[in-house]
MIMI-851327 format. One record per atom (N, C-alpha, C, CB): residue number from 1; atom name; x, y, z. Coordinates in nm, 3 decimals. Glycine has a CB too. Layout:
N
+------+------+---------+---------+---------+
! resi ! name !       u !       v !       w !
+------+------+---------+---------+---------+
!  NUM !   CA !       X !       Y !       Z !
...
+------+------+---------+---------+---------+
//
This chain:
108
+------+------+---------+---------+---------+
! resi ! name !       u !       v !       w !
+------+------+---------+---------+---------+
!    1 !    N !  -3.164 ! -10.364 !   5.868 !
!    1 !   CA !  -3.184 ! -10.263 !   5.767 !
!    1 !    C !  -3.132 ! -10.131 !   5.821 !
!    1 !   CB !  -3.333 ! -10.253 !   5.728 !
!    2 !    N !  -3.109 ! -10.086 !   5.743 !
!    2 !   CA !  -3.024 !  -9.941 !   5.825 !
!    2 !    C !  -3.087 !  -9.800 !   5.719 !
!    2 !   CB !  -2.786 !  -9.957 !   5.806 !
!    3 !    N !  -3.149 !  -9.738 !   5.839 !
!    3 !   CA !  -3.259 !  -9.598 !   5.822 !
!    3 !    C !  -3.140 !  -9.511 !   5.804 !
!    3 !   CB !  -3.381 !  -9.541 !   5.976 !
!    4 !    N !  -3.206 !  -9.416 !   5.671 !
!    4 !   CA !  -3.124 !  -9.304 !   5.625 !
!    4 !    C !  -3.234 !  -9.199 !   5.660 !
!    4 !   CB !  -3.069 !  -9.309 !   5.457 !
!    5 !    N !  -3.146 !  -9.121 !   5.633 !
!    5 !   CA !  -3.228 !  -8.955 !   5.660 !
!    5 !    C !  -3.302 !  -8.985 !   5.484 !
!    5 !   CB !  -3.067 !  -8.748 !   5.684 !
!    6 !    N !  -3.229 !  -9.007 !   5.366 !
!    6 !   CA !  -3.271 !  -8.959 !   5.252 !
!    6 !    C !  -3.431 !  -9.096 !   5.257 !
!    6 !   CB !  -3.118 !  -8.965 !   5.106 !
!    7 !    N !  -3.359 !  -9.193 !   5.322 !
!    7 !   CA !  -3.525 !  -9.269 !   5.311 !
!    7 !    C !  -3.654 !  -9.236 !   5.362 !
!    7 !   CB !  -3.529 !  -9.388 !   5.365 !
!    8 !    N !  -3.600 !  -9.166 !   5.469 !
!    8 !   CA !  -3.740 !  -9.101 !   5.557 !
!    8 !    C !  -3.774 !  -9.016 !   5.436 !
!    8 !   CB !  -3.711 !  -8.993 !   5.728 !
!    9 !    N !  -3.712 !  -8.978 !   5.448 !
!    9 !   CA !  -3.729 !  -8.827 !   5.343 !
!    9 !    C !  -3.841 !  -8.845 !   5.218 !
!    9 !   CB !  -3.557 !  -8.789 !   5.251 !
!   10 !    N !  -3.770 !  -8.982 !   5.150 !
!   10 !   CA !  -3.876 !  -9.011 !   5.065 !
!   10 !    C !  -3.991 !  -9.109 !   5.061 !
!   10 !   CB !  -3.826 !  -9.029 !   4.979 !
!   11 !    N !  -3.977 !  -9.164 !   5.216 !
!   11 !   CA !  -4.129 !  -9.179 !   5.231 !
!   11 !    C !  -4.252 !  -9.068 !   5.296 !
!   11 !   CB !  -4.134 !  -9.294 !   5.313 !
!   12 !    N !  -4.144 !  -8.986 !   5.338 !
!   12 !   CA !  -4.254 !  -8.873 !   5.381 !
!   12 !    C !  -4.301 !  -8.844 !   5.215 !
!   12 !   CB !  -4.175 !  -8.706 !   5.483 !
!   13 !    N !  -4.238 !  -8.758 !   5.163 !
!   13 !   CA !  -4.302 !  -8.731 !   5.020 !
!   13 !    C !  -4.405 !  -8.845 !   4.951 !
!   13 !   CB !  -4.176 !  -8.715 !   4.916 !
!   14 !    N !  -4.375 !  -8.924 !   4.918 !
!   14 !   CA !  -4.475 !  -9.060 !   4.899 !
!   14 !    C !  -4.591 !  -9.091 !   5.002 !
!   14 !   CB !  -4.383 !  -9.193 !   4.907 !
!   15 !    N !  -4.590 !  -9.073 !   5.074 !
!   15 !   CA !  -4.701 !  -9.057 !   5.207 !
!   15 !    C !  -4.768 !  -8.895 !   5.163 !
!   15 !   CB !  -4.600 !  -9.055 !   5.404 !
!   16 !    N !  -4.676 !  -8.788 !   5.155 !
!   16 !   CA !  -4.788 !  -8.676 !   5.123 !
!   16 !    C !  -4.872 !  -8.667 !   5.001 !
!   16 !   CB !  -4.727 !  -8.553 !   5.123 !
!   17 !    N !  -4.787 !  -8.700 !   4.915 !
!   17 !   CA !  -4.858 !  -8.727 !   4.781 !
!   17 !    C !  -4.950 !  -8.819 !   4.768 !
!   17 !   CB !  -4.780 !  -8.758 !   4.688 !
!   18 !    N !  -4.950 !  -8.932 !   4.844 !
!   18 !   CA !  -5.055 !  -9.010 !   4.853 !
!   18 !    C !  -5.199 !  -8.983 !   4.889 !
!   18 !   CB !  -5.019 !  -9.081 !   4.921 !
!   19 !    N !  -5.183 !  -8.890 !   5.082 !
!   19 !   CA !  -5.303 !  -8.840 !   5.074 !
!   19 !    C !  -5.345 !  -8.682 !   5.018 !
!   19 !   CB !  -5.340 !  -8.859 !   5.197 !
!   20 !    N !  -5.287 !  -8.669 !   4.917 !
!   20 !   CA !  -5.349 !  -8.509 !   4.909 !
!   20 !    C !  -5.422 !  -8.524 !   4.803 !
!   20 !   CB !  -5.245 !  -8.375 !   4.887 !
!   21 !    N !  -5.502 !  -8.485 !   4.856 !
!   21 !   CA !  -5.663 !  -8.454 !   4.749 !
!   21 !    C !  -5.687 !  -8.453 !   4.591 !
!   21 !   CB !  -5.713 !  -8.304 !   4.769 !
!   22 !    N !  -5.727 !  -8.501 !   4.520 !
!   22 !   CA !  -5.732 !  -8.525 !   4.353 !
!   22 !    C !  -5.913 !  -8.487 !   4.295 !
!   22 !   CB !  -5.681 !  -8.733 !   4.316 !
!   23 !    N !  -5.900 !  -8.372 !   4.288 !
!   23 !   CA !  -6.096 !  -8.373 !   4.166 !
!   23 !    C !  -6.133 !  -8.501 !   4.076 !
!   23 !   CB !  -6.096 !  -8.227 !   3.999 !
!   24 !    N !  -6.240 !  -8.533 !   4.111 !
!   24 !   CA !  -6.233 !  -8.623 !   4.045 !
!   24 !    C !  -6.432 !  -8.620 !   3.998 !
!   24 !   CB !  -6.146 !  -8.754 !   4.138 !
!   25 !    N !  -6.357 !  -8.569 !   3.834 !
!   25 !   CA !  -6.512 !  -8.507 !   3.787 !
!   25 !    C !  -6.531 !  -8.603 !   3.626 !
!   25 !   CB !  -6.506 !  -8.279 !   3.755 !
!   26 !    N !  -6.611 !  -8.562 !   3.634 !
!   26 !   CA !  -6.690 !  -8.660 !   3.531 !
!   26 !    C !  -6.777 !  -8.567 !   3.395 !
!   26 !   CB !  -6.822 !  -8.755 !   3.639 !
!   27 !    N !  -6.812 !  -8.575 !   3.315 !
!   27 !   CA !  -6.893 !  -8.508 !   3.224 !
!   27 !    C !  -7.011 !  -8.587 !   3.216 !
!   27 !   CB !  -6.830 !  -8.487 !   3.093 !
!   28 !    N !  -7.085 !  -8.548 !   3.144 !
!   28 !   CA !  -7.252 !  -8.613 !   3.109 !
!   28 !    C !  -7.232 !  -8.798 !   3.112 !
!   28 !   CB !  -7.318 !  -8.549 !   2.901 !
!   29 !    N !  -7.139 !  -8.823 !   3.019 !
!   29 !   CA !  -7.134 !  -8.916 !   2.965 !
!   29 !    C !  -7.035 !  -9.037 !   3.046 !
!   29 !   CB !  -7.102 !  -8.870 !   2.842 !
!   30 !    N !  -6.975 !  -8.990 !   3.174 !
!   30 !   CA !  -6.898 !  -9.041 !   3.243 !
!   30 !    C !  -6.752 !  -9.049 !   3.215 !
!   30 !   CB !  -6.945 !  -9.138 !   3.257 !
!   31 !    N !  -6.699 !  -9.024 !   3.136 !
!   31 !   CA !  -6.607 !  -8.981 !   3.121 !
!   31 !    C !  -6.513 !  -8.874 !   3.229 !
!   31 !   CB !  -6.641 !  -8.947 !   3.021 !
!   32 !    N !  -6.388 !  -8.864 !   3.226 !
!   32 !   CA !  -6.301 !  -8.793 !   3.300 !
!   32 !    C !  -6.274 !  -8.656 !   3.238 !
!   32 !   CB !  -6.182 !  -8.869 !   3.316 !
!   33 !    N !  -6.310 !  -8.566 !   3.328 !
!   33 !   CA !  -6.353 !  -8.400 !   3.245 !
!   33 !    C !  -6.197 !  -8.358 !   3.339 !
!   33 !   CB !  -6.575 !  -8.277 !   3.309 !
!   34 !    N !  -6.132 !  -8.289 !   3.243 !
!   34 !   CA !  -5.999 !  -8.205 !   3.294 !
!   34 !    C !  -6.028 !  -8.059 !   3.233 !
!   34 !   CB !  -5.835 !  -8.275 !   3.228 !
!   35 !    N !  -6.061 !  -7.967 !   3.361 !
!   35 !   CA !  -6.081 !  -7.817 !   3.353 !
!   35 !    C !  -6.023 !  -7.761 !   3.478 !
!   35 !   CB !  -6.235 !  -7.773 !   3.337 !
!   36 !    N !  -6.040 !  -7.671 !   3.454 !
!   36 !   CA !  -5.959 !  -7.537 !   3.548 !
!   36 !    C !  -6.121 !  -7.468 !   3.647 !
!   36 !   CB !  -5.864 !  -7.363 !   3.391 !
!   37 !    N !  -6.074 !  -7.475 !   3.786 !
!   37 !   CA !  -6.124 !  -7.459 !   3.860 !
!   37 !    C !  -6.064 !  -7.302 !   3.929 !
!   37 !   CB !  -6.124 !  -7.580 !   3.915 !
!   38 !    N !  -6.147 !  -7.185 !   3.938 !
!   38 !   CA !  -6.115 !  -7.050 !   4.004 !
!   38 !    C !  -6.092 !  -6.983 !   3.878 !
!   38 !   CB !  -5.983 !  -7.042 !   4.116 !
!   39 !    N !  -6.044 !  -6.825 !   3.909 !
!   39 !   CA !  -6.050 !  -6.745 !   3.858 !
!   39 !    C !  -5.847 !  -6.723 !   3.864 !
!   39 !   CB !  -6.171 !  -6.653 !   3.922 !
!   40 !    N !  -5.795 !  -6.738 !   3.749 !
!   40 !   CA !  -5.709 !  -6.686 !   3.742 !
!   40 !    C !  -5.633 !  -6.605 !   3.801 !
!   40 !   CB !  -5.722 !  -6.668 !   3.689 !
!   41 !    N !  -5.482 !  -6.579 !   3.861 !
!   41 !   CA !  -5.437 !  -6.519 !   3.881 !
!   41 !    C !  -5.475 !  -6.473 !   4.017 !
!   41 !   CB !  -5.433 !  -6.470 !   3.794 !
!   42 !    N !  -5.582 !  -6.539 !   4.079 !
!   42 !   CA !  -5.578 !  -6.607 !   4.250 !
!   42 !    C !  -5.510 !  -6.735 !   4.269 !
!   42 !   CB !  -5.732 !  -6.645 !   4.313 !
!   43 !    N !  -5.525 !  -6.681 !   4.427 !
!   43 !   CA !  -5.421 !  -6.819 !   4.514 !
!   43 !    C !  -5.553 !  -6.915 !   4.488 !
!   43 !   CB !  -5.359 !  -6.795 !   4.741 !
!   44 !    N !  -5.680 !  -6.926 !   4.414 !
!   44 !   CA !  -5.774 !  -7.054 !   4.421 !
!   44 !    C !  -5.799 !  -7.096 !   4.316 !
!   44 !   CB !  -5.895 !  -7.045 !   4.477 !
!   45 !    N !  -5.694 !  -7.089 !   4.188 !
!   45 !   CA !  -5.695 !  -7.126 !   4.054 !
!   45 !    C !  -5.600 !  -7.285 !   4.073 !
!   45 !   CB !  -5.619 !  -6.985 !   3.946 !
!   46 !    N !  -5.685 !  -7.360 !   4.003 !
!   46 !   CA !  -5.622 !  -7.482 !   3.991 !
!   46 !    C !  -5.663 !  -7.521 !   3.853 !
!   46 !   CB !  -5.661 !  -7.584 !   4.102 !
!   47 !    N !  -5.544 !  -7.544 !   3.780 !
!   47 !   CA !  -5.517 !  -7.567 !   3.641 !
!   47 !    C !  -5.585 !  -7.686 !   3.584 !
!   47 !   CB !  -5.377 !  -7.580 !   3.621 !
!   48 !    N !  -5.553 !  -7.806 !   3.701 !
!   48 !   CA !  -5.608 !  -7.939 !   3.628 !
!   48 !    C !  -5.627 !  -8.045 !   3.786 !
!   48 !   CB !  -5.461 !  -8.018 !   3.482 !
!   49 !    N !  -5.721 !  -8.109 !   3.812 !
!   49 !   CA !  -5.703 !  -8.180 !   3.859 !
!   49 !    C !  -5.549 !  -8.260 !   3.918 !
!   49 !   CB !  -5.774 !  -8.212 !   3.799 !
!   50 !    N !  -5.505 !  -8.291 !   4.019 !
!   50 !   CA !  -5.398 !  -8.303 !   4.088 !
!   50 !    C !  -5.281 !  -8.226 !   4.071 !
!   50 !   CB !  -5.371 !  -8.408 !   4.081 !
!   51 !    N !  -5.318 !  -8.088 !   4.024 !
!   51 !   CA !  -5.236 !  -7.962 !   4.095 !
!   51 !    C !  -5.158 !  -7.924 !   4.209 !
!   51 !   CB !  -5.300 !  -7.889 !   4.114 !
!   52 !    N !  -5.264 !  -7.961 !   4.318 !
!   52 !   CA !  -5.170 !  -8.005 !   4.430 !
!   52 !    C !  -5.056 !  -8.123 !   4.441 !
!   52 !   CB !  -5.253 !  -8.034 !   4.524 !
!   53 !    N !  -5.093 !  -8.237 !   4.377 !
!   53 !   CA !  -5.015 !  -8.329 !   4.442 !
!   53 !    C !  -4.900 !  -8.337 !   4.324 !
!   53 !   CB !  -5.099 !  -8.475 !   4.484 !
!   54 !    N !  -4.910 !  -8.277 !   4.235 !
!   54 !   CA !  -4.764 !  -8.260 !   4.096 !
!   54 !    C !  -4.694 !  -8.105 !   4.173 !
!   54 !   CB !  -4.852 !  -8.211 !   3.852 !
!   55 !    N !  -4.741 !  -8.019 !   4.179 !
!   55 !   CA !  -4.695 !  -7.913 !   4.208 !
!   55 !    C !  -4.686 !  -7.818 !   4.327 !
!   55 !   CB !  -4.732 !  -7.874 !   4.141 !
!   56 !    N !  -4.757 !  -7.855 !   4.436 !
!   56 !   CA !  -4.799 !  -7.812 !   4.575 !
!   56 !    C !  -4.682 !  -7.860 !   4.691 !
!   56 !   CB !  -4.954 !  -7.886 !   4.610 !
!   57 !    N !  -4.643 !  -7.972 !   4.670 !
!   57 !   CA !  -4.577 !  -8.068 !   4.776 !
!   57 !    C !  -4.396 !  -8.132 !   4.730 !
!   57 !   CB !  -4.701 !  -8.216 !   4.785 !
!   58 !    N !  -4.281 !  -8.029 !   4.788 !
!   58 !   CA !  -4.176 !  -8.077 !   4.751 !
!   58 !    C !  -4.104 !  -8.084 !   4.837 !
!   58 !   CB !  -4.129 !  -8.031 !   4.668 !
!   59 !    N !  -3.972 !  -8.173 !   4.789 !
!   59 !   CA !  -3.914 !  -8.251 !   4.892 !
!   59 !    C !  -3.815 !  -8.075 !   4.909 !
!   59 !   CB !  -3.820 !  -8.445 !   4.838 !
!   60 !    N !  -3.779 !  -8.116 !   5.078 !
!   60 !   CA !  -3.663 !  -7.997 !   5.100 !
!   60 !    C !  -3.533 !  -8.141 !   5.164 !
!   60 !   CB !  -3.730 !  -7.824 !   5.266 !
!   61 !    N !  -3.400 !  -8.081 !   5.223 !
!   61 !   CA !  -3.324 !  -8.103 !   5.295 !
!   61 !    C !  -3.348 !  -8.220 !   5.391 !
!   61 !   CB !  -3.306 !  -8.000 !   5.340 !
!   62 !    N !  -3.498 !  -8.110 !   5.446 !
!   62 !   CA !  -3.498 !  -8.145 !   5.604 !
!   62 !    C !  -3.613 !  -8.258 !   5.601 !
!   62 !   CB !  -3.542 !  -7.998 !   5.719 !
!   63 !    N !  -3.742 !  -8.219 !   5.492 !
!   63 !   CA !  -3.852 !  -8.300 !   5.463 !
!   63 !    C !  -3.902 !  -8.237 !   5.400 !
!   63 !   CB !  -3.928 !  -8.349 !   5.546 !
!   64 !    N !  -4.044 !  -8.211 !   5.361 !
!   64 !   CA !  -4.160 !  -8.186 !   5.273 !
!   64 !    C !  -4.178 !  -8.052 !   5.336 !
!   64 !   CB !  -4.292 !  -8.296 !   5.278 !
!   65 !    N !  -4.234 !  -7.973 !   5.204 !
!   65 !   CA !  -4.273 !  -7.836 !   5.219 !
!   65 !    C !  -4.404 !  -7.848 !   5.136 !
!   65 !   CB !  -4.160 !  -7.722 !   5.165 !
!   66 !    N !  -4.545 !  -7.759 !   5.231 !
!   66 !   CA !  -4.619 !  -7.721 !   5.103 !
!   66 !    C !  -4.650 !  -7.612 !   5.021 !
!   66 !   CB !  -4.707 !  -7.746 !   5.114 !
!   67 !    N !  -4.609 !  -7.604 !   4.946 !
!   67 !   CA !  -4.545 !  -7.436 !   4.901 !
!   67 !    C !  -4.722 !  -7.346 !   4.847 !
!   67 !   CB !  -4.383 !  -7.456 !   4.697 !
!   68 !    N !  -4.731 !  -7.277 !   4.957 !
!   68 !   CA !  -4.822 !  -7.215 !   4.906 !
!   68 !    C !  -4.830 !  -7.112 !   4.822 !
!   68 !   CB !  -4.870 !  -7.193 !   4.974 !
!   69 !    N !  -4.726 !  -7.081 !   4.776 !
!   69 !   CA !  -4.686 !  -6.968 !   4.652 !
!   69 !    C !  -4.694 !  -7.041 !   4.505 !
!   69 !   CB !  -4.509 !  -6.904 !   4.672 !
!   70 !    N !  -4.711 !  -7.168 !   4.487 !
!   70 !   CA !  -4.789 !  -7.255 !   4.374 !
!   70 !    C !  -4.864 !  -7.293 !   4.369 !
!   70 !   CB !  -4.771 !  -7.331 !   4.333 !
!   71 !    N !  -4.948 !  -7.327 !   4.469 !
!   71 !   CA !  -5.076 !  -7.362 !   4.511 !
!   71 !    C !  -5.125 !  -7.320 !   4.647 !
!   71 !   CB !  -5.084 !  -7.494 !   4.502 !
!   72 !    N !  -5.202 !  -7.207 !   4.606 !
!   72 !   CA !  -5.236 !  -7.116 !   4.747 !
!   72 !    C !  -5.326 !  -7.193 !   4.779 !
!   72 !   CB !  -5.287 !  -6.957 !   4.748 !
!   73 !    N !  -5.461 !  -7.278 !   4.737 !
!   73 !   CA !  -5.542 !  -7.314 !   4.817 !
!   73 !    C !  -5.492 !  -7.457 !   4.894 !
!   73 !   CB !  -5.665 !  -7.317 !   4.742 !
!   74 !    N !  -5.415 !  -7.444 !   4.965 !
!   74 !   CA !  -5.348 !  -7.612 !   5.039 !
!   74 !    C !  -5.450 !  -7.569 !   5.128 !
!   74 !   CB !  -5.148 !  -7.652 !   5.116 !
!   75 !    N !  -5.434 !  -7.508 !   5.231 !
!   75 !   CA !  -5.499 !  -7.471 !   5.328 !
!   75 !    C !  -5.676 !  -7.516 !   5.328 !
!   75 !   CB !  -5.465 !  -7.326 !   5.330 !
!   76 !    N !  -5.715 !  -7.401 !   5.252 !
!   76 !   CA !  -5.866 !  -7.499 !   5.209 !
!   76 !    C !  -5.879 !  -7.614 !   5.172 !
!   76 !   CB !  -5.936 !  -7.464 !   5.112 !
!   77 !    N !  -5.786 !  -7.685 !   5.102 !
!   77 !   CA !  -5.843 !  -7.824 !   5.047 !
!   77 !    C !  -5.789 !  -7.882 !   5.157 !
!   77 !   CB !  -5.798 !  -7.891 !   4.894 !
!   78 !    N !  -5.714 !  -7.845 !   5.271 !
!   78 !   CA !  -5.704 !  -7.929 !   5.404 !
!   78 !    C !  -5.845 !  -7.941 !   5.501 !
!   78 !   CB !  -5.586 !  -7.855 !   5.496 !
!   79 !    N !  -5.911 !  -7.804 !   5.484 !
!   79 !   CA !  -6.022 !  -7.831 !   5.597 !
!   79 !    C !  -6.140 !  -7.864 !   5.544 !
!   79 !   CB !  -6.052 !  -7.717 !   5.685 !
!   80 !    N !  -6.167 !  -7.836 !   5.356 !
!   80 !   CA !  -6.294 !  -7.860 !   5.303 !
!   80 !    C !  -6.286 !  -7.987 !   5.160 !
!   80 !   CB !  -6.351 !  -7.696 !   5.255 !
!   81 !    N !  -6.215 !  -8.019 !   5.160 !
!   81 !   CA !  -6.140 !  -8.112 !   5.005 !
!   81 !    C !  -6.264 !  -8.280 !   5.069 !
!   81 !   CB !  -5.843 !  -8.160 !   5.023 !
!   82 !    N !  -6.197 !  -8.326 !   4.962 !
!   82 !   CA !  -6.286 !  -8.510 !   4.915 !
!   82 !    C !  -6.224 !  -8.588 !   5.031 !
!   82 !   CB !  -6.225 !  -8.616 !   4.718 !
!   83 !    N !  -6.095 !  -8.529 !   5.080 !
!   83 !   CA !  -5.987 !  -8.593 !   5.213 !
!   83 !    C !  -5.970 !  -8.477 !   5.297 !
!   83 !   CB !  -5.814 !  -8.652 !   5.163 !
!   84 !    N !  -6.071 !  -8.427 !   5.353 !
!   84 !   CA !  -5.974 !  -8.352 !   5.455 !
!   84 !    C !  -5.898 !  -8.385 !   5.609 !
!   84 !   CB !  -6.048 !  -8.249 !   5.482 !
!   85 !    N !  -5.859 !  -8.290 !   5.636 !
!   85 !   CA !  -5.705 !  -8.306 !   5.719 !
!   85 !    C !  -5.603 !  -8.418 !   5.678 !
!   85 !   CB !  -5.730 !  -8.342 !   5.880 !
!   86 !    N !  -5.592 !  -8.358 !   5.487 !
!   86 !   CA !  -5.466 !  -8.438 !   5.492 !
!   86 !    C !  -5.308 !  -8.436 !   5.516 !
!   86 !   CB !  -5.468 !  -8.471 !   5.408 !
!   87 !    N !  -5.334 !  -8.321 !   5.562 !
!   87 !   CA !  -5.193 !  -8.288 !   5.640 !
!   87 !    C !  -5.140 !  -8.339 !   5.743 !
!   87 !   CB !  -5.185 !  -8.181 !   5.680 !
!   88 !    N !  -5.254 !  -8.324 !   5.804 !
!   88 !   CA !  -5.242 !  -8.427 !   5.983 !
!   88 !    C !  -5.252 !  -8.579 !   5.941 !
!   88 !   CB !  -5.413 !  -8.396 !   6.125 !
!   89 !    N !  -5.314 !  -8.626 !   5.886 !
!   89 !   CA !  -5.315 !  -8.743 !   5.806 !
!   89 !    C !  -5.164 !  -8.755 !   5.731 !
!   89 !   CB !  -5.443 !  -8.732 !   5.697 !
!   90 !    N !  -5.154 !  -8.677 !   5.694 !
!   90 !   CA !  -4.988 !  -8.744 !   5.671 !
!   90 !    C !  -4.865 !  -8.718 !   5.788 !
!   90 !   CB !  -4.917 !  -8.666 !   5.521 !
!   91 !    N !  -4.876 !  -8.688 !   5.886 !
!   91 !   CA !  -4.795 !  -8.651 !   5.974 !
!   91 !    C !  -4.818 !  -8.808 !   6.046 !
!   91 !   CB !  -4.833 !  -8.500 !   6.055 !
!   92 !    N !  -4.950 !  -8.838 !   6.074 !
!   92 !   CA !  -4.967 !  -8.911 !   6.174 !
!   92 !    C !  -4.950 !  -9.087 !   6.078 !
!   92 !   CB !  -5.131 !  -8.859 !   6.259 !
!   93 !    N !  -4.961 !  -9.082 !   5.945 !
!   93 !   CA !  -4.880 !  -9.225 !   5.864 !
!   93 !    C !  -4.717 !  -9.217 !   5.848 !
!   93 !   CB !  -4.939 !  -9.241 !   5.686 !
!   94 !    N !  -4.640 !  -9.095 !   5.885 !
!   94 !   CA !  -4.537 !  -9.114 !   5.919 !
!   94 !    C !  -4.471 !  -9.124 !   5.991 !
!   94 !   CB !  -4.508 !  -9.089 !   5.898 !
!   95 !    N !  -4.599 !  -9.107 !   6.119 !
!   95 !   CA !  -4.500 !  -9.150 !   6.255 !
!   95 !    C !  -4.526 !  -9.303 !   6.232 !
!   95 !   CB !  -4.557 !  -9.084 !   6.439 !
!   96 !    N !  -4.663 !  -9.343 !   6.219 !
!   96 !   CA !  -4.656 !  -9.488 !   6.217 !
!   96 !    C !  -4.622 !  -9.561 !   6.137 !
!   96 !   CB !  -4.737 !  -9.533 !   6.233 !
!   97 !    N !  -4.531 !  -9.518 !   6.040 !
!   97 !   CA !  -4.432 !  -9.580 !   5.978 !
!   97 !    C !  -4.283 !  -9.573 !   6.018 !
!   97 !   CB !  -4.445 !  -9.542 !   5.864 !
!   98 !    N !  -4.249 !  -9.434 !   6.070 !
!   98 !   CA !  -4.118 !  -9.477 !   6.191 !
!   98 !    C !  -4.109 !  -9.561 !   6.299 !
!   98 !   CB !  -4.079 !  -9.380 !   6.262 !
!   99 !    N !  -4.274 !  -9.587 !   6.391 !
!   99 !   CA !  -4.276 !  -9.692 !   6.479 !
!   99 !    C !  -4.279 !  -9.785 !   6.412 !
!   99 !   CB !  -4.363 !  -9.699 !   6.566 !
!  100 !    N !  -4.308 !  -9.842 !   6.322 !
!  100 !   CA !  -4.311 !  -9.955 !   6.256 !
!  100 !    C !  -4.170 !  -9.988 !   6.251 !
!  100 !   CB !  -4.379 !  -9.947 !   6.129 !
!  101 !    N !  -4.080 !  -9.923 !   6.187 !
!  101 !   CA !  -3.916 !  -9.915 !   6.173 !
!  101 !    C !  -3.823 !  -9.932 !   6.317 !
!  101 !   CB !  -3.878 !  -9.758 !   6.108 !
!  102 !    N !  -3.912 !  -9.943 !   6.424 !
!  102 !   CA !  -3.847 !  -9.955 !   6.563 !
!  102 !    C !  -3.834 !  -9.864 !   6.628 !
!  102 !   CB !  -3.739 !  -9.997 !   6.571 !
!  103 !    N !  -3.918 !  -9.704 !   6.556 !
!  103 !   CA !  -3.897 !  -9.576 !   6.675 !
!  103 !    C !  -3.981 !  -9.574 !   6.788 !
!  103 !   CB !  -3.923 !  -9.433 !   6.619 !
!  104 !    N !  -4.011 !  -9.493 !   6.852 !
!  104 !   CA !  -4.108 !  -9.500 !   6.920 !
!  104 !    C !  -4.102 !  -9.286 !   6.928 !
!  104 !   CB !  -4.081 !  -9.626 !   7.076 !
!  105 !    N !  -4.253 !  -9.282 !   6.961 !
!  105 !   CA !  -4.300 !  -9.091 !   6.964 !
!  105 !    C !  -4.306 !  -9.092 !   7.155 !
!  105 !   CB !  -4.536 !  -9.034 !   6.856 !
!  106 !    N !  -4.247 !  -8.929 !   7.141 !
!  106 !   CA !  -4.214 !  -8.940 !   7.285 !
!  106 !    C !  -4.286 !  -8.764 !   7.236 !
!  106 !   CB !  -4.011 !  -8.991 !   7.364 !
!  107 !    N !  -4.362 !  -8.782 !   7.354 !
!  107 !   CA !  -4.459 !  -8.659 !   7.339 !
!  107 !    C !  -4.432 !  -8.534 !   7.442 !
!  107 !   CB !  -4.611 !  -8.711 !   7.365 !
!  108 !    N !  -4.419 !  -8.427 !   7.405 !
!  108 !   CA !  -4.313 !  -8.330 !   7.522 !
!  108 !    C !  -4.460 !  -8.224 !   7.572 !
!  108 !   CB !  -4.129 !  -8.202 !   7.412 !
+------+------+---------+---------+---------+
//
């Protein structure tokens, strides 16, 4: 099988999107409630449930960016969210998916 840059590329994205955090709320009746969480026109307004993972996390060149100028709270939902440290959590399913591919991590 022969590894491309554009394949890494898009399993990193598919790996970030995977673990980044999703609300997952309910109303009286159990049902799936879609509302807006924060106060407008802060970096801690989130429009709808998986905000982050539609609009937070895009592919660049080189790999994945998380753009905190669309979604300022990445940061918090990394250290306090339903998944936290999913950042490091996705760093560390893509190395072990390059060792899997025959790399090996050489630690400096």
């Amino acid at each position: 099988m022969r590894i491309t840059a554009y394949m890494l590329n898009s399993k990193l994205l598919l790996i970030a999107k995977e673990n980044a955090p999703v609300r997952k709320l309910t109303d009286k009746k159990g049902r799936p409630r879609k509302r807006a969480v924060g106060k407008k026109g802060t970096n801690m307004y989130s429009p709808y449930p998986g905000n982050l993972k539609n609009n937070g996390i895009h592919r660049t060149e080189n790999g994945v960016t998380f753009d905190y100028n669309k979604v300022g709270y990445i940061g918090y939902a990394n250290a306090r969210s339903s998944k936290p440290r999913f950042i490091e959590k996705t760093v560390e399913d893509f190395c072990t998916y390059c060792v899997s591919l025959g790399g090996r991590i050489v630690k400096r």
